[in-house]
N, C-alpha and C positions, 0 to 999 in steps of 0.2 A: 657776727657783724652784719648789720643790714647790706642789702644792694639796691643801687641807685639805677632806676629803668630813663635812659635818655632817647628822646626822638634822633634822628641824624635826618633830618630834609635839606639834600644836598645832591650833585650832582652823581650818577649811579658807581658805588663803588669807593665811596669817598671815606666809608666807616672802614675799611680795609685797614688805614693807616691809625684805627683808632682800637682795637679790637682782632680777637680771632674767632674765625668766621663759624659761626656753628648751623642750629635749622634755617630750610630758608626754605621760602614757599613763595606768597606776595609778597611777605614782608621776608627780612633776614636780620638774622640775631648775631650780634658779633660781641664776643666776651672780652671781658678786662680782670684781669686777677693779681692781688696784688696782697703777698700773705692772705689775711682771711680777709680780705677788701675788695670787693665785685662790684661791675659797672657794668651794664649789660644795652650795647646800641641795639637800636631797632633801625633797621632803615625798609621803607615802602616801596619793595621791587618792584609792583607793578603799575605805581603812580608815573606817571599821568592819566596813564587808561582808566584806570581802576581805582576810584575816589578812597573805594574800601581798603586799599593797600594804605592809605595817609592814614584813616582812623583807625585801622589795627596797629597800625606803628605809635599813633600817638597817644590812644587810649591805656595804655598802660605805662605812660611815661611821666616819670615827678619832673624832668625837667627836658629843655629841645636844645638842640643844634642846629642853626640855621644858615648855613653858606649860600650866600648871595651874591649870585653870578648876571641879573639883571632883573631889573625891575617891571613887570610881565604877568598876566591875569594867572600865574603859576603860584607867583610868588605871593599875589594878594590873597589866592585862593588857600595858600599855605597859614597864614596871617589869620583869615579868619578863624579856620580851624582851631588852631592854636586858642584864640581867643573865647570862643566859644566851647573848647574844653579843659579851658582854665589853667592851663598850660604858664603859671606866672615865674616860673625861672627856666632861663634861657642864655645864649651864647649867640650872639653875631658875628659873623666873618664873611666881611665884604671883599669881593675881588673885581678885576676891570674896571678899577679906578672911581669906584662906587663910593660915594660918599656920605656917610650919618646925615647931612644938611638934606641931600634926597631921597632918604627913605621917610626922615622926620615927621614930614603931613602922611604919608601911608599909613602908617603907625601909631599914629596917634591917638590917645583912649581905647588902645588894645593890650594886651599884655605884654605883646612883641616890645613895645616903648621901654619898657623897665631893664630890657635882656642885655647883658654888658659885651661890650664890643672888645672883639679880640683878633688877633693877627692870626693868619692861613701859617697854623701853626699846629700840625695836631701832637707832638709828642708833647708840648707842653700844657694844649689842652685836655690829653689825658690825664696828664701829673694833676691838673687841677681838680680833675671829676672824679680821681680816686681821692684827692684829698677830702672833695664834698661829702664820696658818699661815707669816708672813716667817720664825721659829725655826726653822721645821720645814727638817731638812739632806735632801738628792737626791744619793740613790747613783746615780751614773750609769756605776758599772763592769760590771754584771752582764752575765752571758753569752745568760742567757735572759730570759722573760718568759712572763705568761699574762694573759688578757684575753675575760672569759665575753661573751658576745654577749647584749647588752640589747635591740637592732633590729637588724634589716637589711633593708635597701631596696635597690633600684635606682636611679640617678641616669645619667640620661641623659649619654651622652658620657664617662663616667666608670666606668661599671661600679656592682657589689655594692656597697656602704657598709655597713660596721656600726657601730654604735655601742657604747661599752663602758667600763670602766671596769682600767686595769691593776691587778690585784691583789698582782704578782707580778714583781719584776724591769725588764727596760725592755723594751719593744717600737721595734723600727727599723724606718725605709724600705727596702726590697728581702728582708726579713727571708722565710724558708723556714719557715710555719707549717703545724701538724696541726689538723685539725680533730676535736677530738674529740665525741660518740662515734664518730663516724661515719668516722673515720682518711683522710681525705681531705686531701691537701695544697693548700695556695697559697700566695701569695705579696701581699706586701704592697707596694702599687703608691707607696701615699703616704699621709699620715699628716695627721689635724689635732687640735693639742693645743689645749683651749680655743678651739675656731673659727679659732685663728690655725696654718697652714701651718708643721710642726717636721719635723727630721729623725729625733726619737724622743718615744715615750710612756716616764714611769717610774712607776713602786709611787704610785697615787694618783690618778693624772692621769686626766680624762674623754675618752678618745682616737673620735673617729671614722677607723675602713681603708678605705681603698680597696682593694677585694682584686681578683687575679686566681686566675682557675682555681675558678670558684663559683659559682654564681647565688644568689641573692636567696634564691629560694624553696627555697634546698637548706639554709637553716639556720633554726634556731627559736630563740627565747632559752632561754639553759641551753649552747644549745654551747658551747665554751670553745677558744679559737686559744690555743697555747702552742709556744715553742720548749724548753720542758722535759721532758727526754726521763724523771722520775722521776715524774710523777703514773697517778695509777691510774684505772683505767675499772671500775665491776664492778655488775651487777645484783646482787651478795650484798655483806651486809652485816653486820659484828661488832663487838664490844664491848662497852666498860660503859660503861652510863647511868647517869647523873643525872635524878633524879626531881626537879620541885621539891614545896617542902614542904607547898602548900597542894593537888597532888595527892590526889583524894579514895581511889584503892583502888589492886592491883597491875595492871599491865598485862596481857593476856591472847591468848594466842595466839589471833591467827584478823586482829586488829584491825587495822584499815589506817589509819595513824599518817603522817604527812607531815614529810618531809625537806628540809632547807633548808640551802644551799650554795652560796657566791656567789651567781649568778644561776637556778642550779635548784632547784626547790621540786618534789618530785615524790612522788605514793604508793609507799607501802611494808610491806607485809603484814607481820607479826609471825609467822615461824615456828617461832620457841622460846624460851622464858626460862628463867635458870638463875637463882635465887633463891639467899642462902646468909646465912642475918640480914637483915640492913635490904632490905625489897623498893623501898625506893629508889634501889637500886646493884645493879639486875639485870644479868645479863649477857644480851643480846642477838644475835638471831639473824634477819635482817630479806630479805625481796626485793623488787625491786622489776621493773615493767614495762620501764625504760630505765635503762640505766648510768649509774648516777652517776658524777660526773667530783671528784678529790680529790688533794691530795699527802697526801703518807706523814704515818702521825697523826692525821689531821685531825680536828677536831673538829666536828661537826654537829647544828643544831637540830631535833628532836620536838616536834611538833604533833597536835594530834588535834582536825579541823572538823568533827566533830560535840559539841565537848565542849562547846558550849554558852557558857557563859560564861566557862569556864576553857578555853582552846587551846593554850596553852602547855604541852608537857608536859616537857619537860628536854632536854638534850644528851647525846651519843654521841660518843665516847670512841673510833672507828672504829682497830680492828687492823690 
């Protein structure tokens, strides 16, 4: 049975009552089990400081939870995210007497607008998320699989372990992985889906590897283990952005903008724009210090941490 990856962006602590509490780092994983029926909260322990604690929480999530406790460049800054990581199912639950009538122009032509409203209720909003994720159908034909590295430890007796999330396909036991960037091979010794001992990981699933042919210390989060021989590696970066609309001016050569992608969040210089009418559909021309890791297409979130109260700066459209 598949598992349903939910954001929780809510006040700290609030996935407690929805879940039990497992890794936690920026972000915190809190489990839901239900017979073979997994739901797995993410909540962003180190948001507000830390913009990357939002996109690791939400980058791996089919669907959010948004409790809204007032309406505050937190909350806008939550909104766009969402919106710009296509984030289109979702839950509302408003408190302090907040009412649908003033969130409605916030909201509007985001994705946030479609998300159904629900009362500060979390047992029954659980009952509904394990209902969703039982719907949810598991392809377990695919050939390959890819799986960004969230941890990796040592465990004695055992080897490397990483922790992760399959994005992409299903990951097997004895499975011949690349490590990218770093194009190092290994192999995957054993596998545990949801703490409990499987013969594979598929699209969704929170998988812990046991890897061989790796140490610990030879990967960082952002690698990315994949048996897909069609994703790309590349410190250069192209296409068209997306600006969003409350964007105050154009972007500007020189400016180190921040890229977000599965599990890598990393800088990235601006070294050329190609403008042609609307300077919020620039074409882009970007480097960065470490290869980004991406399939063909892909689409990627713009950040800018110095921007204050606005961070969000749109998505990339990547050639």
């Amino acid at each position: 049975m598949p598992n349903l990856n939910v954001a929780v962006l809510a006040p700290a602590g609030y996935a407690r009552d929805l879940g039990k509490a497992g890794t936690t780092s920026d972000i915190t994983y809190y489990n839901l089990k239900k017979g073979d029926v997994t739901v797995t909260f993410l909540e962003p322990t180190r948001y507000p400081e830390r913009l990357a604690s939002l996109f690791f929480a939400i980058s791996p999530a089919r669907a959010a939870v948004m409790v809204v406790d007032g309406i505050n460049a937190r909350f806008g800054e939550q909104v766009l995210m969402l919106d710009c990581m296509g984030i289109r199912e979702g839950y509302l639950v408003l408190r302090n007497y907040l009412t649908p009538e003033q969130l409605a122009p916030l909201i509007r032509g985001t994705v946030v607008e479609g998300y159904r409203l629900r009362e500060d209720a979390p047992i029954s909003l659980r009952e509904e998320l394990l209902t969703r994720a039982a719907e949810l159908v598991e392809d377990q034909t695919p050939e390959t699989g890819t799986v960004p590295v969230d941890h990796a430890f040592p465990v004695k007796g055992i080897g490397t372990v990483v922790l992760g999330d399959v994005v992409h396909g299903a990951v097997r036991r004895h499975d011949t992985m690349r490590v990218l960037p770093s194009n190092r091979t290994i192999q995957v010794r054993s596998i545990q889906r949801h703490d409990d001992d499987a013969p594979a990981g598929y699209q969704g699933d929170r998988v812990g590897l046991a890897l061989k042919g790796i140490e610990a210390e030879d990967l960082v989060r952002g690698d990315v283990l994949t048996t897909d021989p069609d994703l790309i590696q590349s410190a250069h970066l192209s296409g068209r952005a997306s600006i969003v609309p409350y964007w105050p001016a154009p972007l500007k050569e020189g400016m180190v903008l921040t890229v977000g992608h599965w599990m890598q969040f990393l800088p990235a210089r601006v070294i050329s724009i190609g403008v042609e009418g609307d300077w919020h559909r620039p074409q882009l021309r970007l480097e960065l210090e470490r290869p980004l890791v991406y399939p063909p297409d892909a689409r990627v979130l713009l950040c800018w941490l110095d921007g204050g109260r606005l961070r969000v700066v749109g998505t990339l459209i990547l050639d």
